[in-house]
Structures are given as structure tokens and as C-alpha cells.
N, C-alpha and C positions, 0 to 999 in steps of 0.2 A: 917074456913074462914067465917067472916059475909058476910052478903049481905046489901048494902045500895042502898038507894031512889035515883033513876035516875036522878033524881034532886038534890040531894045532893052532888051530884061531878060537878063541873065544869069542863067542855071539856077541859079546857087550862090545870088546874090540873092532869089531869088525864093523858093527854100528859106526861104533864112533869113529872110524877111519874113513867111513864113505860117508857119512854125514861132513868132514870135514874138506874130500874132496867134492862133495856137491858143492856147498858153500862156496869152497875155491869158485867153481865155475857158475856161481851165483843160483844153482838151485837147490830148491828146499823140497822134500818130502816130509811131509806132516805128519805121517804114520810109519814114518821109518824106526823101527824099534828091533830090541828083542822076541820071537814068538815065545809066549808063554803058554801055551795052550797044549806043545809039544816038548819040553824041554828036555827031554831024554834025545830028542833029534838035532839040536841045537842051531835051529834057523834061523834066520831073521825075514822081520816082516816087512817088507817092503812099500807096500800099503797101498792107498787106492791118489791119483792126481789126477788135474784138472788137465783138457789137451792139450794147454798150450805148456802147460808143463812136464807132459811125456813129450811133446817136440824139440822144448827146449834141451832135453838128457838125451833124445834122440841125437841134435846137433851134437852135442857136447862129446858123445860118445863115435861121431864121425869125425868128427875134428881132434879127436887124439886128447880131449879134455882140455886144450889148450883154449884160455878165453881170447 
């Protein structure tokens, strides 16, 4: 895995690119956004899920994202 410049992803991209591999692996975060509260930081929010849907990203993220 490389590592890229914090600056070099744009918050909106990066949303949208881990929102599209959740979905791959069939999960959704409902508050996964841009933070605007900080935008000089340029975060993303990741937001609050239900257990069985942090267990599900837990698997997913053991299992190499592979569904």
C-alpha cells in the first residue's frame, strides 16, 4: 500500500472512493461525509453506525475487503 500527501487527496474524493468501496463490500455509513466544521484540516467524517455495522467493516477489513 503507498502512502500519499495529505494534500494530495481531496476530502470529497476520498469520500467518494470509500464510500464506493463500502458499497463494494455491501456497507453503508450514513454520515460518512466531508467535515465541514474544519475545512482548513481537510477530514472526513466518518460518523457514528449501528454494531452490527461496525462488525460488518470490522470483517471486511479482516478479510482484505474481499466479499
Amino acid at each position: 500500500m503507498t502512502t500519499r500527501n495529505q494534500q494530495a487527496i481531496a476530502p470529497s474524493t476520498a469520500v467518494e472512493s470509500l464510500r464506493t468501496s463500502l458499497a463494494a463490500a455491501g456497507i453503508v455509513l450514513p454520515s460518512l461525509a466531508v467535515d465541514t466544521a474544519s475545512p482548513h484540516l481537510g477530514l472526513v467524517e466518518l460518523g457514528r453506525v449501528r454494531p452490527d455495522v461496525a462488525a460488518q467493516l470490522a470483517e471486511a477489513l479482516r478479510d482484505g475487503g474481499r466479499a
